[in-house]
N, C-alpha and C positions, 0 to 999 in steps of 0.2 A: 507224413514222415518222409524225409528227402532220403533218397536211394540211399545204399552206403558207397555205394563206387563215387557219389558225387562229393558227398562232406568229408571221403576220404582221400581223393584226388583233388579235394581243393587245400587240404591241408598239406599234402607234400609237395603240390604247386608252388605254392605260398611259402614256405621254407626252401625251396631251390630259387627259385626267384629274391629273395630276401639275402641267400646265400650269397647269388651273384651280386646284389647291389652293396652288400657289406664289404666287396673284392673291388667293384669297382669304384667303389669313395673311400679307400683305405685310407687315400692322400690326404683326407682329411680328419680321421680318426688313429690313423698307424702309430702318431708319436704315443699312446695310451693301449694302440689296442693291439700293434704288432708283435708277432714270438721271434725273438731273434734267432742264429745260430748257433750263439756261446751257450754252451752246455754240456754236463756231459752226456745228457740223453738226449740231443738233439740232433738227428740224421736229413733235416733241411737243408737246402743250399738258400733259399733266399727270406727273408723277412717276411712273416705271414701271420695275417689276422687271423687271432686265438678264441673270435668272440661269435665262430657256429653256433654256440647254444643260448644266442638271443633269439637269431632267424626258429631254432626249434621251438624254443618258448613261443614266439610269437604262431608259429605255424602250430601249436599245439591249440593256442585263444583260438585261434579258425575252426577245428574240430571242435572245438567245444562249442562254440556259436553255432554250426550247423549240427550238429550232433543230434540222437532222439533224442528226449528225453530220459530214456530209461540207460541211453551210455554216459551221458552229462553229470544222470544223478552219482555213478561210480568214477567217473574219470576227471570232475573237477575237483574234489574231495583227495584226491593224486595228487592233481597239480597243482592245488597251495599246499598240500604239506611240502611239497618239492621245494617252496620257497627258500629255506633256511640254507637247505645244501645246494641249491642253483646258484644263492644271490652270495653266498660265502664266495665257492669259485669264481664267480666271474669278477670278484673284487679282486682275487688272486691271479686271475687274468689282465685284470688293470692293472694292478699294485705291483706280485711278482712278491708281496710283503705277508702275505696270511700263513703262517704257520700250519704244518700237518694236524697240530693240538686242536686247531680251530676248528680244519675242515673237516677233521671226523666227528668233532661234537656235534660240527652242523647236519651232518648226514644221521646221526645218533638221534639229533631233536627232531627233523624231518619225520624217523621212524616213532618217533612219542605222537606226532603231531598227526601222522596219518590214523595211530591206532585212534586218537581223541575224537578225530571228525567221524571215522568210520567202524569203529568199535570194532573191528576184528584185531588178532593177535593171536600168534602161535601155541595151540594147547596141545597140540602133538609134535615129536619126531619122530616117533615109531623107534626109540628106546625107552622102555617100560617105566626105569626110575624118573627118568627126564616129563617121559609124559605125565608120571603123577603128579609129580610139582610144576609144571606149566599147569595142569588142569584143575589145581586146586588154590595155585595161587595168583591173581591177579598183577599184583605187580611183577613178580620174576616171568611170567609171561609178559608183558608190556617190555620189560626191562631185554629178554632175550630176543625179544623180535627187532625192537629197535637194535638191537648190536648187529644180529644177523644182515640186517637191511645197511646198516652203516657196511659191514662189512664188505657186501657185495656192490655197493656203490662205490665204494674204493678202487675194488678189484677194475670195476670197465675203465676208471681213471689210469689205475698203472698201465693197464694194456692197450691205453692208448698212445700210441707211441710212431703207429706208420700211417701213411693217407690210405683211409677204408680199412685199417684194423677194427676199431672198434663199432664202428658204424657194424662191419659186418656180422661181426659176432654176435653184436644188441639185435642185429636180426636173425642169426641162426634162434639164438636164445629167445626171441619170441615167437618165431617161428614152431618149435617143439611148446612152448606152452599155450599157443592155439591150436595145434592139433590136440596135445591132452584135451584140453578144453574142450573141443568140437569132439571127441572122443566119449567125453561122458554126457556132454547136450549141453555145457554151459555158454550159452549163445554169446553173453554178456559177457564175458573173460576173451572169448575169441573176439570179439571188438574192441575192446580195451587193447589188445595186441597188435590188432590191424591201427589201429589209430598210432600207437605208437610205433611201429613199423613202417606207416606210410609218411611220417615226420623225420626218421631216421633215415629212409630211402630219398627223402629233397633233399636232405643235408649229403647224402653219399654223392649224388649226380653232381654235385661242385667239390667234391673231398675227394673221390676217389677218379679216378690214380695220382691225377698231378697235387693233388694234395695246395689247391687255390685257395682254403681255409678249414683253421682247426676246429675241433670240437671245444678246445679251451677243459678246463678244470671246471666250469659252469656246466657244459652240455655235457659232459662227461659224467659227474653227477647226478646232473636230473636225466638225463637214459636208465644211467645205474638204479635211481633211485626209482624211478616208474616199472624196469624190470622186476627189480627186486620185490617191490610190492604185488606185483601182479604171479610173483611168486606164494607170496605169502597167500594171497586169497585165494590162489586155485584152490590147493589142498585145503583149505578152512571153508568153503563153499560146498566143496567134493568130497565126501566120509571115504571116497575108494580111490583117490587120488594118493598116493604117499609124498611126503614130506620130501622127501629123497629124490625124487622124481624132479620138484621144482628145483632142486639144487644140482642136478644132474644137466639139467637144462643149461644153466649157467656154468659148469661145469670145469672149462680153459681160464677163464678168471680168476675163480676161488683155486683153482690147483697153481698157477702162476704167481697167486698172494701168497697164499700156505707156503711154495715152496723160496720164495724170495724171504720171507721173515725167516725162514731154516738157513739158510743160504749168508746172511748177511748176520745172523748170531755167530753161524761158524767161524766168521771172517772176524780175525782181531781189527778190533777201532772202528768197526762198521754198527751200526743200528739200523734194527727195520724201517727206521723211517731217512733212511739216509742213501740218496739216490747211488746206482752204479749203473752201467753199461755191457752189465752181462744178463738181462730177462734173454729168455727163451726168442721171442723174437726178433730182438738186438743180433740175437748169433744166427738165425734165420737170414737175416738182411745179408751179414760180412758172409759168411760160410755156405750160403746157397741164390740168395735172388743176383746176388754182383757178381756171381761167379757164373750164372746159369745167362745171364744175361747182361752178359758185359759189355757189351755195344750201347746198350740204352741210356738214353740222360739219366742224369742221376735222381731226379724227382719221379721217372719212371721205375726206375729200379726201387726205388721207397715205394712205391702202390705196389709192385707187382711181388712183394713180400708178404704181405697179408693174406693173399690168397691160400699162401701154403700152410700160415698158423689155421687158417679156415676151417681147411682140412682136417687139423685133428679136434678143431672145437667142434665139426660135425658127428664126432664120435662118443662121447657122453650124452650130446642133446639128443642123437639116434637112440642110443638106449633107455633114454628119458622118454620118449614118445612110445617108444614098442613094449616097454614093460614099465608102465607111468602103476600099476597096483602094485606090484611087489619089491619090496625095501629089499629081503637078502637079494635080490638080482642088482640093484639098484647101490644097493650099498657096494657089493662087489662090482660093479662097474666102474666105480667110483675109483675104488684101488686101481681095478686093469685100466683104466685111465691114469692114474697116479704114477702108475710103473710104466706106463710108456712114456709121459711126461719123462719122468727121469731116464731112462734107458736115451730118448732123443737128446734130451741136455748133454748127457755124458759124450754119444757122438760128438754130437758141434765143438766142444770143446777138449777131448782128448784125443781127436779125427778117430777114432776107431770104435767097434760096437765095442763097450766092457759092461761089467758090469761093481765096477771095482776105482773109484778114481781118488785122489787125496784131495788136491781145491782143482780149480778150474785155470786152462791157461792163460795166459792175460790176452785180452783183447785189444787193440787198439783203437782208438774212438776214429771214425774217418768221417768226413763232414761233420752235417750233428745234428727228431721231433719232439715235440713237447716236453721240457720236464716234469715228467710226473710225481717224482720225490714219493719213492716208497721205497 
């Protein structure tokens, strides 16, 4: 069996290196593969190749080729269900033409696709009525888990949006579901995390800070979607892991999607699926990294934004790792996450602490990262 520092260090090798050669032959791929400026969610100054999550894909086949056998048998079973939601995005990386309709189906199929090859599926949440009908009936379990997983693959898409936002987050968030893991001895889940962590970490050393190539709607996805799952399985491998705990883990995402669908119903003429320029980290960018740091290029001041959303995504995965068996701890952290979410929102946009605001005040777009259209 080849060490794990080696099949793990050749994978995120192999995807920073991949990273740089996609940056440096843009000039011959960019008319197809470049994100421009125009947008309204796009905080770039210069034209950047969207198409990170080939180098990860690719650097994921390297883990797996060197891999045990006993990580291969769980983590290639991952990464063809990934197909449907990787190879959706990255056409929407091309194209710019895939509809929201699509890409969530595709992340939705993905979640059918991973229960088919690997027979697990959510039969608890640790609410009584829910868990009786997950546990007694096969498809609304297949059917909930797939949605849940769609969903949470979504969420790393929206919040991809600054250079090493999401990279970093897909690693707090695996980060807290290997400790769980290594916490109750499941050796196999805390490798499954490393694996995916040490492919999110090559793609970060060309992403972050000057933001040299995006994750695109393709890598954004299949991160989403390989978290996601390796949520699902902890807690279905673990009887004393709770349900909550894995979603806890993930915690800045799903609170950033929940609260954007609330946010964008309120707003007359707007749809959840209909991008705007006010996430959580949008008003981070104008209202704290450009002001804290206003000397800096401005593809600096785009990295050096993410650190601060970091910050608070380190505060659900925290209580995700320190109290991974109990749900009322876990469910209420969830909330005391939920209310600082909001409580900071309200700052950035009405400059003051309240707790009381009517809409938000209008932002003005200045430059312009990825549109994510949620």
């Amino acid at each position: 069996m080849m060490e794990p520092a080696i099949w793990l260090l050749a994978g995120s090798v192999v995807t920073a290196l991949l990273c740089a050669l996609l940056v440096l032959t843009r000039a011959h791929h960019g008319h197809f593969s470049l994100d421009t400026t125009v947008g309204v969610q796009k905080f770039h100054t210069a034209p950047t190749p969207r198409i990170g999550g080939v180098a990860v894909y690719l650097g994921l086949m390297v883990v797996l080729g060197l891999a045990p056998y006993t990580v291969r048998t769980w983590l290639m079973p991952m990464v063809v269900a990934s197909l449907p939601a990787f190879v959706m995005g990255l056409w929407e990386d091309l194209t710019k033409r895939v509809s929201v309709r699509k890409r969530l189906f595709s992340t939705f199929l993905s979640g059918v696709l991973a229960w088919w090859l690997m027979d697990i599926s959510l039969t608890r949440v640790n609410v009584p009525p829910v868990d009786w009908l997950l546990a007694h009936s096969l498809p609304a379990s297949v059917l909930f888990t797939a949605f849940a997983v769609s969903g949470a693959s979504n969420a790393f898409n929206i919040i991809d949006g600054f250079n090493g936002l999401a990279g970093g987050v897909a690693l707090i968030a695996l980060a807290a579901l290997g400790l769980i893991a290594a916490q109750v001895g499941d050796q196999t889940v805390v490798y499954l995390c490393l694996a995916v962590g040490c492919v999110t970490l090559g793609f970060m050393v060309v992403n972050f800070p000057y933001g040299k190539i995006f994750l695109g709607d393709g890598g954004a996805y299949l991160i989403g979607f390989l978290i996601a799952w390796i949520a699902v399985t902890l807690p279905m491998r673990n009887a004393n892991v709770s349900v909550w705990a894995t979603l806890m883990a993930c915690g800045y995402p799903i609170l950033e999607t929940l609260f954007s669908i609330v946010r964008k119903l309120k707003r007359r003429g707007h749809t959840p699926g209909q991008p705007d320029h006010v996430h959580l980290h949008m008003l981070v960018y104008r209202r704290v990294a450009r002001r804290m740091f206003p000397q800096a290029q401005a593809a600096l001041q785009n990295g050096l934004t993410s650190p601060f959303v970091w910050l608070f995504a380190l505060l659900p995965a925290t209580i995700a790792t320190l109290w991974y068996e109990s749900s009322a701890v876990l469910g209420t952290g969830f909330v005391v996450s939920g209310f600082i979410y909001w409580v900071m929102y309200l700052r950035l946009t009405q400059f003051r602490w309240c707790l009381r605001a009517a809409t938000a005040q209008p932002v003005h777009p200045v430059g312009q990262a990825k549109q994510v259209r949620m």
